[in-house]
C-alpha positions as CSV (number, residue, x, y, z in Angstrom):
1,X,62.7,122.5,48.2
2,X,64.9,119.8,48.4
3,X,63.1,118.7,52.1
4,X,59.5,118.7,50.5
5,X,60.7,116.3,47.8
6,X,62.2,113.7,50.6
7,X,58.6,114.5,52.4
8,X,57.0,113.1,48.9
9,X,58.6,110.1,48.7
10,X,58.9,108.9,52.1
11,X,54.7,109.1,51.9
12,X,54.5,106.9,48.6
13,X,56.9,104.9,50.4
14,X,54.4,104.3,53.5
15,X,51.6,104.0,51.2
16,X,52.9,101.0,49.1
17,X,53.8,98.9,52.3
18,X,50.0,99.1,54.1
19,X,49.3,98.2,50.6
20,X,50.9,95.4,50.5
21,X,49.8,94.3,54.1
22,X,46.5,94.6,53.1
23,X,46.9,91.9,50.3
24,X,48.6,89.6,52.6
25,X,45.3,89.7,55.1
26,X,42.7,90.3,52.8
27,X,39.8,89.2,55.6
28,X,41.2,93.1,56.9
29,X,39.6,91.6,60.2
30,X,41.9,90.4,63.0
31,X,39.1,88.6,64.4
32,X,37.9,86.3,61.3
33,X,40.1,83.8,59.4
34,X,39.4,82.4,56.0
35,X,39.4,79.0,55.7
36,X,39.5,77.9,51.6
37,X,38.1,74.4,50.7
38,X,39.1,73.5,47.3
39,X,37.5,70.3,45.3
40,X,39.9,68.0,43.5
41,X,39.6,65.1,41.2
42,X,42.6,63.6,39.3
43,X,44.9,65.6,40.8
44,X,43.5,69.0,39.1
45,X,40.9,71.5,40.6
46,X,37.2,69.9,40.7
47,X,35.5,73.2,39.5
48,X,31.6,72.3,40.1
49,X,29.2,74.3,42.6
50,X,26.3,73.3,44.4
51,X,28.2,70.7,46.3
52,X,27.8,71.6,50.4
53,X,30.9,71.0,52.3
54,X,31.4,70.6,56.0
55,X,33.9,71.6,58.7
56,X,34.1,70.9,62.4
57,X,36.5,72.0,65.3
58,X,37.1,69.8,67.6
59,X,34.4,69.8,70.4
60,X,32.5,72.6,68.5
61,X,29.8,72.2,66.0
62,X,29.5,71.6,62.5
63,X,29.7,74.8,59.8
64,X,28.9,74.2,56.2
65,X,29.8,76.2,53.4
66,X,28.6,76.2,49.5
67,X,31.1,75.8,46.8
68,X,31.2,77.9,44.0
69,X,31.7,78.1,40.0
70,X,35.7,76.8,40.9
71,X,34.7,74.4,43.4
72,X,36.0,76.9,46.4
73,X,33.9,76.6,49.3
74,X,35.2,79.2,51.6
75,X,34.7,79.1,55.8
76,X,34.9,82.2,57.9
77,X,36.4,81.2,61.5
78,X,36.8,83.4,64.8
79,X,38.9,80.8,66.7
80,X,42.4,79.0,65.9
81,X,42.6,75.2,66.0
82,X,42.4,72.4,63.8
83,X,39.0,72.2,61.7
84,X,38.4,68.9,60.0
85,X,36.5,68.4,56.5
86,X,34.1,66.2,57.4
87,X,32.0,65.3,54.2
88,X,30.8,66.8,50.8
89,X,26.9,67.1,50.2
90,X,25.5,67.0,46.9
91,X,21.8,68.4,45.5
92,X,18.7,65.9,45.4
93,X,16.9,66.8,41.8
94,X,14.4,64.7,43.0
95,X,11.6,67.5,43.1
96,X,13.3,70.3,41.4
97,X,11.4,71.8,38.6
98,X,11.8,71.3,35.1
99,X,15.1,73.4,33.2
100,X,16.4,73.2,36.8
101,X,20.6,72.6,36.8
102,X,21.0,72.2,40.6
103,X,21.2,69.0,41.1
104,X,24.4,67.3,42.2
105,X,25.1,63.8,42.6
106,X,27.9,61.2,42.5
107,X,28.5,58.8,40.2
108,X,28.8,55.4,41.5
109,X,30.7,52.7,40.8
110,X,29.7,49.6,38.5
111,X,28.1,47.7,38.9
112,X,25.6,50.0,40.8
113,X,23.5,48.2,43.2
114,X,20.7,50.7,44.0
115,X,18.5,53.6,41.6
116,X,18.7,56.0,44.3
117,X,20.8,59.2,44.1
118,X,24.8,58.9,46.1
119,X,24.1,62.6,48.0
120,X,27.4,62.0,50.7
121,X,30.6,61.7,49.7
122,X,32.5,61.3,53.5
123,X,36.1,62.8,53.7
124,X,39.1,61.4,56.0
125,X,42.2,62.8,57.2
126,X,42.0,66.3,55.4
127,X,42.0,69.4,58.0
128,X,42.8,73.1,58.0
129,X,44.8,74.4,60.8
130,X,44.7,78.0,62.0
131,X,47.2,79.3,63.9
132,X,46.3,83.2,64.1
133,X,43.4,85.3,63.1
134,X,43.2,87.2,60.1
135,X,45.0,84.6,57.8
136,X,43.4,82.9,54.7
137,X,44.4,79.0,55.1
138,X,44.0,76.7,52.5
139,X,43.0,73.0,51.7
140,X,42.3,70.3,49.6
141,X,39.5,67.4,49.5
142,X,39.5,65.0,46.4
143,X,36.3,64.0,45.7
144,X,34.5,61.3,43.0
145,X,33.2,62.3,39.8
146,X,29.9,64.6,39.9
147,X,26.6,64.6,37.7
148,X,24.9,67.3,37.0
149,X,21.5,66.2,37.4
150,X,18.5,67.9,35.6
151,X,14.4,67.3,35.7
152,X,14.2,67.0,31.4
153,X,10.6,66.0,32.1
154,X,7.7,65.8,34.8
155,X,4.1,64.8,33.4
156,X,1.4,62.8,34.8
157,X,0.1,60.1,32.2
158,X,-3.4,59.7,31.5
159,X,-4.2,57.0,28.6
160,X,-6.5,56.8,26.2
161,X,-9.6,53.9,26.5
162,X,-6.8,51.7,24.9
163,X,-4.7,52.2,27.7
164,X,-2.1,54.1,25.8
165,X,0.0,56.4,27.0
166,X,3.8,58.0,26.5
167,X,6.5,60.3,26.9
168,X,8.1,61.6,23.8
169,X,11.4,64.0,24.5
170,X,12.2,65.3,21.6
171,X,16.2,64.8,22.4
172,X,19.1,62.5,22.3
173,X,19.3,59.8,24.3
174,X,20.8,59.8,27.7
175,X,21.7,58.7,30.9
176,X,19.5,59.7,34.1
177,X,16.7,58.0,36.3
178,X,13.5,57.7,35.7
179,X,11.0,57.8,38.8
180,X,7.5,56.6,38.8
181,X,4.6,57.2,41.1
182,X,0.7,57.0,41.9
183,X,0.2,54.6,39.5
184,X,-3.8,53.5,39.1
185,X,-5.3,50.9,36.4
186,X,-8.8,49.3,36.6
187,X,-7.3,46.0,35.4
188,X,-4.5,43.2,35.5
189,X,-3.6,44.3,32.1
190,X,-1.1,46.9,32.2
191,X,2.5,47.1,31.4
192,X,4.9,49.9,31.8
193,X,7.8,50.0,29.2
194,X,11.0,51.7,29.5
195,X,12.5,52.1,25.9
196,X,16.7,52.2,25.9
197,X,18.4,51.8,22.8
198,X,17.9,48.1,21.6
199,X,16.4,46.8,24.5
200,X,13.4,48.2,26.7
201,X,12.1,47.2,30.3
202,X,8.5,45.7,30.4
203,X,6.9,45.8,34.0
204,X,3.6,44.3,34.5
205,X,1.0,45.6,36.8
206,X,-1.3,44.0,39.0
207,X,-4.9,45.1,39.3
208,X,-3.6,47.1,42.6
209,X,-0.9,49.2,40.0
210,X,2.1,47.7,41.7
211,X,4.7,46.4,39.7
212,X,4.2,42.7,40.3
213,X,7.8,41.5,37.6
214,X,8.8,42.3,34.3
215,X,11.8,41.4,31.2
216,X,14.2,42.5,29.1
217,X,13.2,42.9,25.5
218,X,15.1,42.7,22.8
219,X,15.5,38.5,23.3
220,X,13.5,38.8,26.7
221,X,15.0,38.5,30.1
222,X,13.3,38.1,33.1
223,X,13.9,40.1,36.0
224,X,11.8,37.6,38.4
225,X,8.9,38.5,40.7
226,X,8.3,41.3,42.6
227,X,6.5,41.6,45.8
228,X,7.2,44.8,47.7
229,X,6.4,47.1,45.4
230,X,3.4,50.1,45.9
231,X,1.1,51.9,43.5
232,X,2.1,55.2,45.0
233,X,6.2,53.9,44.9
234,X,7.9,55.9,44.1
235,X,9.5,53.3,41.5
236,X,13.1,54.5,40.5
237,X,14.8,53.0,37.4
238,X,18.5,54.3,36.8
239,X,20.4,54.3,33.7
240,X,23.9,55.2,34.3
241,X,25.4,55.4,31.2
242,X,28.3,53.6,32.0
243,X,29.9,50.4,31.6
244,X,28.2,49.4,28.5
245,X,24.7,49.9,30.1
246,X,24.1,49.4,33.8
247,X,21.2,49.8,35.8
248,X,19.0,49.5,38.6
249,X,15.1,49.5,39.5
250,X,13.6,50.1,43.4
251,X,11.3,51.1,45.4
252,X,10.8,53.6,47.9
253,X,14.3,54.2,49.0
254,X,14.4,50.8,50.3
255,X,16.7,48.0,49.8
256,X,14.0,45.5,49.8
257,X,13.1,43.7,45.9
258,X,15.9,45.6,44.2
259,X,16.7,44.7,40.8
260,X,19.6,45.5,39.2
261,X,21.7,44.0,35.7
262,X,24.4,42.6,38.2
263,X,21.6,40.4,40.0
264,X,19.8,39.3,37.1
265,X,23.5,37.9,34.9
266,X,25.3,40.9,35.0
267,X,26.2,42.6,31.3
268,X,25.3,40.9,28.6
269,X,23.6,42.2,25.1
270,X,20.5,40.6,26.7
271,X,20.9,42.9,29.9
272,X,22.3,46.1,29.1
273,X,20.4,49.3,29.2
274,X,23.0,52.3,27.6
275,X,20.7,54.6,27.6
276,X,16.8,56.6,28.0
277,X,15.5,57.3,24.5
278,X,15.2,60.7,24.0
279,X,13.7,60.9,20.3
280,X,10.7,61.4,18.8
281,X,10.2,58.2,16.5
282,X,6.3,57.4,15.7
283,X,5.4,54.7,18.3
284,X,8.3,55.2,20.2
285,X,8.4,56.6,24.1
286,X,10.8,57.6,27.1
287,X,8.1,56.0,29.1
288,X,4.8,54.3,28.1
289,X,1.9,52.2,29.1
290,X,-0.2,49.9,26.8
291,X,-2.2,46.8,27.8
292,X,-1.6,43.9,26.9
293,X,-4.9,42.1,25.6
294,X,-5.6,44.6,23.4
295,X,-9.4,46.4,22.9
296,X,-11.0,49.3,25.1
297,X,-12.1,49.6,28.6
298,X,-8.6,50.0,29.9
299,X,-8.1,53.6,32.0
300,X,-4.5,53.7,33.2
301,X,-2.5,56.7,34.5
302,X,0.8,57.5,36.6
303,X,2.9,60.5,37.7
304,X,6.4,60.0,35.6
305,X,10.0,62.4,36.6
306,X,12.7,62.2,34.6
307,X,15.9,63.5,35.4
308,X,19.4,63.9,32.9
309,X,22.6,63.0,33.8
310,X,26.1,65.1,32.7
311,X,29.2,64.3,34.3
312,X,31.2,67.4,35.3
């Protein structure tokens, strides 16, 4: 009797240490190691997903991986070496659909100097060595803040004879980018306006529907002329929400005719755009078009995105 107890615990005994080894190597796959790419941001875990992250060994190719909900992107390797973090990727919102939260961008730094979405963050000097297969290895990349970045609203404007047309939200007001397109007008009379809190942007169209200048209203400053600028753009206008109200306007990605509040006297109450309206006040718009000499006959229409900004 006393033989068959011994038996017993010698078993549980065995049991608890491949137990145990099992936690140690939880890939269970001699072949595969885990490498673990955590996001950081002032020194604490960056917990946002979405975000693309990429690895290379040297002389092999690139592998990417996805973070998730803790901002954990995790790699699975078959060969030891030393495998480099080589950039972080964020989400274009740029045609996502509406109630869409999958975009990811960067927030730049003021004063910003283009409208266009910071996608690639690149990374320097971090790496993950692995010395054995079937280990999980861990490492860290510190990364700038992130915006969630969300389509709020995608319409295409058609006015009335008058030439009036707008975009009422419904919301509070926020920070995003607002991107225009396919603009057409039978005249020389349109204007676009983009309503902030105090202050609103006023472009004016040529008969072509390009954006040939435009001011700041409230007192009224002008941005200057434009020359570069297409009818079927498309025309992005950020509002970053940050330092007291910077923006930007361009065109097409490109770096040509960009407008920004640094170029035009920097921030000032005569410059600053805090925010997109987001309300609903009578006469009030996100976006609208109107002419300006008044009476009938004037058909104008354009294909209008906006996209919300929330810092993670």
């Amino acid at each position: 009797m006393k033989g068959k107890v011994c038996l017993m615990l010698l078993s549980a005994v065995v049991f608890f240490a491949c137990t145990e080894a099992n936690v140690d190597n939880p890939t269970a796959d001699p072949t595969e190691s885990v490498i673990n790419v955590q996001l950081q941001n002032s020194g604490t875990d960056y917990k946002v997903d979405l975000l693309t992250v990429y690895l290379q060994k040297a002389d092999s190719s690139v592998i990417t991986a996805v973070t998730d909900i803790n901002g954990v992107a995790g790699f699975t390797v078959t060969e030891t070496g030393t495998y480099t973090v080589m950039k972080v990727e964020g989400a274009d919102a740029s045609s996502m659909a509406v109630s869409s939260t999958s975009g990811r961008e960067f927030v730049k730094t003021n004063p910003i100097s283009d409208p266009y979405p910071l996608l690639e963050y690149s990374v320097s000097g971090i790496s993950a060595d692995v010395s054995l297969m079937g280990e999980t290895v861990e490492t860290e990349v510190t990364v700038p803040k992130i915006n969630k970045v969300s389509p709020v609203s995608v319409e295409s404007l058609v006015s009335n004879d008058e030439g009036d047309a707008g975009i009422q939200l419904g919301t509070a007001d926020f920070s995003g980018r607002i991107i225009m397109s396919n603009c057409s007008v039978n005249d020389d009379k349109c204007s676009i306006v983009i309503q902030s809190d105090v202050n609103r942007m006023v472009l004016y169209l040529n008969a072509s529907g390009s954006i040939r200048g435009g001011a700041i209203y409230g007192i009224g400053t002008s941005i200057g002329v434009i020359d570069s600028y297409t009818s079927t753009g498309p025309v992005s206008f950020e509002i970053t929400g940050t330092d007291d109200g910077d923006w930007a306007m361009g065109c097409n990605l490109s770096s040509i005719d960009l407008i920004t509040r640094e170029l035009i006297g920097g921030k000032s109450s005569d410059t600053n755009m805090p925010v997109i309206y987001g309300g609903a006040e009578s006469g009030k718009y996100a976006v609208k078009t109107y002419s300006t000499s008044g009476g009938t006959g004037h058909v104008y229409s354009l294909d209008v995105r906006i996209l919300k900004f929330d810092t993670f």
